[in-house]
Structures are given as structure tokens and as C-alpha cells.
N, C-alpha and C positions, 0 to 999 in steps of 0.2 A: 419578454420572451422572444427566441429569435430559432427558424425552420431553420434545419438544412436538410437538404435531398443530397444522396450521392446513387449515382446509377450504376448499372451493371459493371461495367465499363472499368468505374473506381475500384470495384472491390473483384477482379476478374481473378486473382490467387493471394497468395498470402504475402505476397509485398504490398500491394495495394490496402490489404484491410491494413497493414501498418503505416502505410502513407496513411490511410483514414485518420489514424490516431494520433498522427502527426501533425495533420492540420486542426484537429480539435485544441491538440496541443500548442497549437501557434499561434490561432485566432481565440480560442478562449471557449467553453464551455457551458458556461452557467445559463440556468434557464433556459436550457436547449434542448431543444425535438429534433431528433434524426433520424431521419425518413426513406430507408434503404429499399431498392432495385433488388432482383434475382441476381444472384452474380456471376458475371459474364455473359455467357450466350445458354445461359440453364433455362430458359424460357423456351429457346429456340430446342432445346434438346427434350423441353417436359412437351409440347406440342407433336414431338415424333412419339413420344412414349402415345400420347394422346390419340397420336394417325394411327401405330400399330394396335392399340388396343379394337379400334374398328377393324380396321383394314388387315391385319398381318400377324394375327395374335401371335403367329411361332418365331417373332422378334419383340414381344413385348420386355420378358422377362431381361432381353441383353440391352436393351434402352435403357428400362431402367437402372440396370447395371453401371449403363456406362455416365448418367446422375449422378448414383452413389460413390463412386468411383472417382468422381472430381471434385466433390466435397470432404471426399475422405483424406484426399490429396494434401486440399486446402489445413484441412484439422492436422494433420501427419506434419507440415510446414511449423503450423501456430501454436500446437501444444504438444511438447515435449513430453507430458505423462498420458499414456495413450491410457491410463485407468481417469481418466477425466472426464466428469459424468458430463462433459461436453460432446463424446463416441455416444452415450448411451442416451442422449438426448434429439442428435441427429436420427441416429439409427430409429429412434420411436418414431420420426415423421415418417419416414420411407416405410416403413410398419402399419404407420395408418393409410401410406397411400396404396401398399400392396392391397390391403382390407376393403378399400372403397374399390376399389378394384375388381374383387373377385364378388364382393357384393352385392354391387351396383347394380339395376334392374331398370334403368332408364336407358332408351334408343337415344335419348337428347342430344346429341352431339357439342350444344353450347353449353348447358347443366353442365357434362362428365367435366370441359373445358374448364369452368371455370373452380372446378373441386379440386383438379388434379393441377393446374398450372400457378397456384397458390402455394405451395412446397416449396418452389424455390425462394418466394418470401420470407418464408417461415423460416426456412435454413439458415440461410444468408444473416438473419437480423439475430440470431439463436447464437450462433458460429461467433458473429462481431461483438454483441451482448456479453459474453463469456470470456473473451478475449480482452477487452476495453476493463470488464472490470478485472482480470490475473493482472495488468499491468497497473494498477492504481485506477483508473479514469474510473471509477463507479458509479453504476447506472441501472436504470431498469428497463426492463423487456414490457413490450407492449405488445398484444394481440390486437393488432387493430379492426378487426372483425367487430371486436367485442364497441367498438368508437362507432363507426364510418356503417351506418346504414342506409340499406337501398330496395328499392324496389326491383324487379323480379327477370330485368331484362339484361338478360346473361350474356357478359362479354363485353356491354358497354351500358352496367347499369347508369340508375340517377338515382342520385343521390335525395334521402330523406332528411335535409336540411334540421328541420326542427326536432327528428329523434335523435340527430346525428348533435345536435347545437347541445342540448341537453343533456347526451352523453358526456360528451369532452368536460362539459361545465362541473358535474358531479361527480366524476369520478378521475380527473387527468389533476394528476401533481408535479405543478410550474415548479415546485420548487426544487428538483432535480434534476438530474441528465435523465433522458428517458430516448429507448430506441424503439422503431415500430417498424414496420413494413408497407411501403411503396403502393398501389394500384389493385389494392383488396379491398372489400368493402362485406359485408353480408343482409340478407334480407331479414323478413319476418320471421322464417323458420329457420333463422339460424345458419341457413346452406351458403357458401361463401360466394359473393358475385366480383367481380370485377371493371374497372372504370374507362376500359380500354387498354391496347395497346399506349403504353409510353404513358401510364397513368400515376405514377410515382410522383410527376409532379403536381398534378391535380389535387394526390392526396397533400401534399407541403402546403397548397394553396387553402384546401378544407382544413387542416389545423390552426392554420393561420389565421385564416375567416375565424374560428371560433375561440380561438385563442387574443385574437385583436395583437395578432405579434409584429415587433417590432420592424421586422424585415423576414424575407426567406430568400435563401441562399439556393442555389442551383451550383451545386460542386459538379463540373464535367473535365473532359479532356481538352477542349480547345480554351483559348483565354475569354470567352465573352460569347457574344452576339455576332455572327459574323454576316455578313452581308449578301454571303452565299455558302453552300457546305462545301468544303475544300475536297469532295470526295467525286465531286461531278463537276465544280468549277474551279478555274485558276485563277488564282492573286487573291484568293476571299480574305477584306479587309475586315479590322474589328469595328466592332458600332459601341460608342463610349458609352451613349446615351443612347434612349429609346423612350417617348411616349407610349401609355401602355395601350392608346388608340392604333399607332402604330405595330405595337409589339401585337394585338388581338386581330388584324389585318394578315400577318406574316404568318403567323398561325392558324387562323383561318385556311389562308392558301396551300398551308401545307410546310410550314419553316420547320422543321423536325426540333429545333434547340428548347423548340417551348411546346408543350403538348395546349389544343384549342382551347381546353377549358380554364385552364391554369391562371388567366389573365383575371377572368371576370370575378370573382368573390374577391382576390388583391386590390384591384379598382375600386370596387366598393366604399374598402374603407382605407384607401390610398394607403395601402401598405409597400412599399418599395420591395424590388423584386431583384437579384444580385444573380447574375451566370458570370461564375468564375472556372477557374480553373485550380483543381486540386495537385495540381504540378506546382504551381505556383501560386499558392494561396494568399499572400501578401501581395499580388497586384489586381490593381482596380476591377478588372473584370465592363462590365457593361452592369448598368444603373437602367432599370424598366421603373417609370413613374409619373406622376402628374406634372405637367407643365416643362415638360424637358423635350428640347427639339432631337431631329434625328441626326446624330452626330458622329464621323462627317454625313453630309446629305448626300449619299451616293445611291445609284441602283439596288435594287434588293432583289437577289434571285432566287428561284426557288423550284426543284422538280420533283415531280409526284410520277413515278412509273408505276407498270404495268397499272395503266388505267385500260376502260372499256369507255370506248365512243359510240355511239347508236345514234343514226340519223332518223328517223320516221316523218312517211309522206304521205295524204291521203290516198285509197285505192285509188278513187273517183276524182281525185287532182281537184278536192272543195279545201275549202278553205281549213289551216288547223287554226279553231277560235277558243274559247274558256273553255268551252266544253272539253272541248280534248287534250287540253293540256292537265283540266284539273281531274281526268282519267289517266293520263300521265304517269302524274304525280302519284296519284292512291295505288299505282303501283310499283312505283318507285321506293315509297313506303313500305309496301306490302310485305316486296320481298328484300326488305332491309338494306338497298342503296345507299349509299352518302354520294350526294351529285355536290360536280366541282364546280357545273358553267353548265349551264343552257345558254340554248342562239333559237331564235326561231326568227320563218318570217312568212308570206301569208299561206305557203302549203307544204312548210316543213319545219320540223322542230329537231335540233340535235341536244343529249345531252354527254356528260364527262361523268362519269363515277366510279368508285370501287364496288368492288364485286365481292367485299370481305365472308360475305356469308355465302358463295357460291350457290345461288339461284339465279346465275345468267340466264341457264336455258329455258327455265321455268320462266320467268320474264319474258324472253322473245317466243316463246309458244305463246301467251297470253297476246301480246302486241301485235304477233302477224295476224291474228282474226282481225284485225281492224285497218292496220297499217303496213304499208310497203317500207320492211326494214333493214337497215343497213347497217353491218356491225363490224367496228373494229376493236380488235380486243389486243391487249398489251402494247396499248401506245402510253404516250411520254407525254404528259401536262407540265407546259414551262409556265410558271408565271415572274414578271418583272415589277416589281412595283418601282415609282418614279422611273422611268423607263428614260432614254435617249434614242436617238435614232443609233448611236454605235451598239450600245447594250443590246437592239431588237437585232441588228443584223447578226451581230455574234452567235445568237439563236439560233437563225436562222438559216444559216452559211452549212448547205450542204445537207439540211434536211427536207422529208415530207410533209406538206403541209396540210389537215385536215380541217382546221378551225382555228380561229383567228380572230382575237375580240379587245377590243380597245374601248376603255376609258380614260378620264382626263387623268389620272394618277396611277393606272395597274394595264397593263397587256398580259392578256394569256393565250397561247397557240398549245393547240396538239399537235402534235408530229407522229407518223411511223420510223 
């Protein structure tokens, strides 16, 4: 059995869903799971629909619009008989998501999120599905809802492993092409959750885990692994090789090529891990696996913007000891932070986090009863792993410096 993922990116109009087919068609098919992205920036544009619904209702209806609109596009490209119950299969999602819509009776904000930004899944793998088999490739559609369960924490659920193990095992047939959808998952009752941003590959990694597959593929636009994202840095070389200690480090830090969780269930049971490129499907790409060094052994760069840095210092200038850090943390927790670096030392503590769930303010209301706090918000998290001193100054050279932390293998600075 062998994963591939292809991301938004791959399938952005209808040349791309035909490159897809192209490279099924070149590397080979059989016994193969494909594990589709939103296509394009339909994420980006089902989150507006998402904002207006709260925020703007008298632009909801032309949001949505303008969805239906660029997958109509796509179908008008790929299918020449526009009576193809491929129009009146689309047209049903957009059907159910006007309905949840006007029905909906939750304030939730992460709930609505994670109901309504599922469509473009659904689309996308329905569109490709339909397409793959008019042209011969014949395959089945998978709701992966009905696979990949989780428990309840919307947006970035976790995954129910042994409902999730059990599903795939009794009801998933290896013995054909079968297509599904990317960073969906559902709970107990049914209500769709999601695995994160950039969760498409996590889910390649969960079929893989439970499929015990031979490899999973990561189809993208660059050729590999690169050693920095060429979109912030210059000369980013390819990494042939990678340990998947290494590749769960880069990830960690924030390497966008690999989403965090994607590494750990593949590790498990040393399944090798392939980021290629669907331009060029026929070359090697970068090889993530047991006992492989980092190949060449060069710097690895990596940045995380618009972060929030928060310094806290006791009123009373006592000491900050367990106590206050592990207050901290319960609320760092609380209001759903992902921290990148803490630094403390004995009357101050800073940390680095995203702000994904906006409760910044709510956070530093709570903190200043206690703490004198100091907040910078939309700074830049570099981190370097294997670092030199030329790679730190290149950093460096002409920024502000807020923090600054060294270990024997990674440096990370924040800058304004």
C-alpha cells in the first residue's frame, strides 16, 4: 500500500488536477490512497465566508459566491458535458453548506469553523474522483469523516487512534485506487473536526499508521526538503536525505514542508516518508527515514511570523520560581497558546507563541493581576538548526533583537 497527499497548491485549476493524473500515471497506481488538500486558496476564501458569517452577514452570500464560482470554473475546464452529475454533485455541498448556515444555532466560532471549512475537501476530492475515473484511472471516493475519528477539540482535534485503527481496518479496500480528503476528521456525534492547519499530511501519516503502508508520498511544488523556504530565504538548497529525528525537530520549529504531527505515527513503524515534486515526479525528491544522515549537512532555516512575545516580571522584583511558572503555563493552556521558546531567569520569564485562537487580550488581563507585562505582538521567530556563526549573522544583519537562545545544535531569536 503506498499514501500520496497532493496539496492545494497541486490541484489550484484544472491543469493541475490533470498534472495529478499524470503523475499517477507515470509513477503507478495500484494499491494507492490519495489524500487531497482544498484546492487552491479555497480554505483561505471558506474562512472569509466563515468571518462574514459572524462579522458582515451583508457579504456572506457574495463569499460564498465567489467559492462556487472557482470550482465552477475548475468543472467548466474538466468536463465538457456540463449535464454531468459532477455540476449537480458539487452544487449539493454548497446546498448543505448554505443549510448549515442558515440553521446553525451555535455562537462557537471554532464548531461553525470546522463545519464550514470541510467543503473545500469535499469538493476538490468529489471534482478529482469524477474526473480520474472519465478518463480511465478508476477509483473510489472516500468520506473520510466516516475513517479518521476524534475527539471534540475543534480546529485542532486528536485523533481516536483505536476508533480510527478499527475503522480503516474493517471497512478500507487496499485493493483499489481510492481517493479521500486531507485534514478532516469527525467526533462522536458525527460533527466534522479538523487536525489543524496544513493537516493533509497528518492525515497520509494516519492511513499510513493504519494501513502499515509501504511509503507516503508528499506531492508539492518545490523538489524536496529544502533547507530553508525560498519564499523568505535565498539559495535554499535541497536535503536528499533526512532522519526522521531530524525531520520531527524542523517541524517542531515550524518547517511548513512537513506539518508537526505527520512525522510521529511514520517513525513508529519506520515507514519512509518521500516530499517530491509533482512537476517532476520522476526525480528523487528528499527520502525522511531511519538511520539516514542530513544530507548535505548544512544550516536549516526556518521562520515563524507574526508571533506574540510577552516578557513577565514580578510586581514585588521576588523571585519568578515553580509556582509561577506552572501559573504560567495553566494559562497558556487555558486560552489555547502554542508556545515556541520560553527564556527565564530569576525575576523574569519571557515566552514566543501563536495567538491562533485570539485570546491575547484575555491572557494579559488575567497576567497583569499578578505580573508586570510586556507585550510584543507580530514579531518574527528565526530559528537555525546546526547554526554557524555566518548563518547567525545573516539573521541578524539589520534586525531588532528581542530574544536570543542558544543550544548546542538550534539558535532561535525573535526580532521586530
Amino acid at each position: 500500500m503506498q499514501i500520496f497527499k497532493f496539496g492545494g497548491a497541486s490541484v489550484k485549476n484544472a491543469e493541475g488536477v490533470k498534472n495529478l493524473a499524470s503523475v499517477l500515471q507515470q509513477v503507478g497506481y495500484t494499491n494507492t490512497l490519495v489524500v487531497v488538500s482544498a484546492m487552491g486558496k479555497t480554505t483561505n476564501a471558506l474562512e472569509l465566508v466563515i468571518k462574514n458569517y459572524f462579522d458582515n452577514k451583508a457579504e456572506l452570500q457574495s463569499s460564498i459566491q465567489e467559492v462556487k464560482k472557482y470550482h465552477n470554473e475548475i468543472l467548466l475546464d474538466l468536463f465538457e458535458n456540463t449535464q454531468h452529475a459532477i455540476f449537480k454533485k458539487v452544487a449539493s455541498f454548497f446546498e448543505d453548506l448554505d443549510h448549515f448556515l442558515r440553521r446553525n444555532k451555535s455562537p462557537d466560532y471554532n464548531f461553525v469553523y470546522d463545519q464550514v471549512i470541510g467543503y473545500g475537501e469535499l469538493t476538490s476530492t468529489t471534482i478529482i474522483s469524477a474526473y480520474l475515473n472519465d478518463i480511465g484511472i478508476k477509483n473510489n471516493w472516500l468520506d473520510v469523516r466516516e475513517f479518521i475519528k476524534t475527539d471534540d477539540y475543534y480546529r485542532r482535534a486528536n485523533v481516536n487512534w483505536e476508533q480510527t485503527q478499527t475503522n480503516i481496518k474493517e471497512c478500507f479496500d487496499t485493493k483499489i485506487l481510492n481517493i479521500t480528503q486531507g485534514f478532516l476528521g469527525s467526533n462522536s456525534n458525527n460533527f466534522t473536526t479538523t487536525l489543524g492547519r496544513e493537516g493533509s499530511d497528518y492525515t497520509a501519516a494516519i492511513f499510513g499508521y493504519c494501513l502499515n503502508a509501504e511509503s507516503v508520498t508528499i506531492w508539492k511544488d518545490v523538489p524536496g526538503i529544502l533547507n530553508a523556504d525560498p519564499r523568505y530565504f535565498e539559495n535554499a538548497q535541497l536535503l536528499h536525505s533526512i532522519s526522521y529525528r531530524e525531520a520531527i525537530e524542523l517541524a517542531f520549529y515550524g518547517a511548513s514542508v512537513i506539518h508537526p504531527k505527520t512525522l510521529q505515527p511514520l517513525q513508529q513503524k519506520e515507514i519512509p516518508l518521500f516530499v517530491k515534486s509533482f512537476l517532476n515526479p520522476k526525480n528523487e525528491g528528499t527520502m525522511v527515514g531511519k538511520g539516514v544522515g542530513l544530507d548535505p549537512d548544512i544550516p536549516c532555516f526556518i521562520v515563524k511570523k507574526n508571533q506574540v512575545l510577552i516578557s513577565l516580571s514580578s510586581l514585588d522584583f521576588s523571585y519568578i520560581v515553580e509556582e509561577n511558572i506552572s501559573q504560567i503555563f495553566k494559562l497558556l493552556h487555558l486560552y489555547k497558546m502554542k508556545v515556541d521558546v520560553i527564556q527565564n531567569s530569576a525575576i523574569s520569564f519571557s515566552v514566543c507563541f501563536e495567538n491562533s485562537y485570539s485570546n491575547l487580550e484575555r491572557l494579559l488581563q488575567h497576567l497583569k493581576a499578578k505580573f508586570k507585562v510586556t507585550c510584543y505582538e507580530n514579531v518574527n521567530l528565526y530559528t537555525i538548526r546546526h547554526y554557524n556563526e555566518q548563518a547567525v549573522s545573516s539573521l541578524e544583519t539589520g534586525k531588532e533583537l528581542l530574544l536570543k537562545q542558544l543550544t548546542q545544535e538550534t539558535i532561535q531569536i525573535v526580532t521586530k
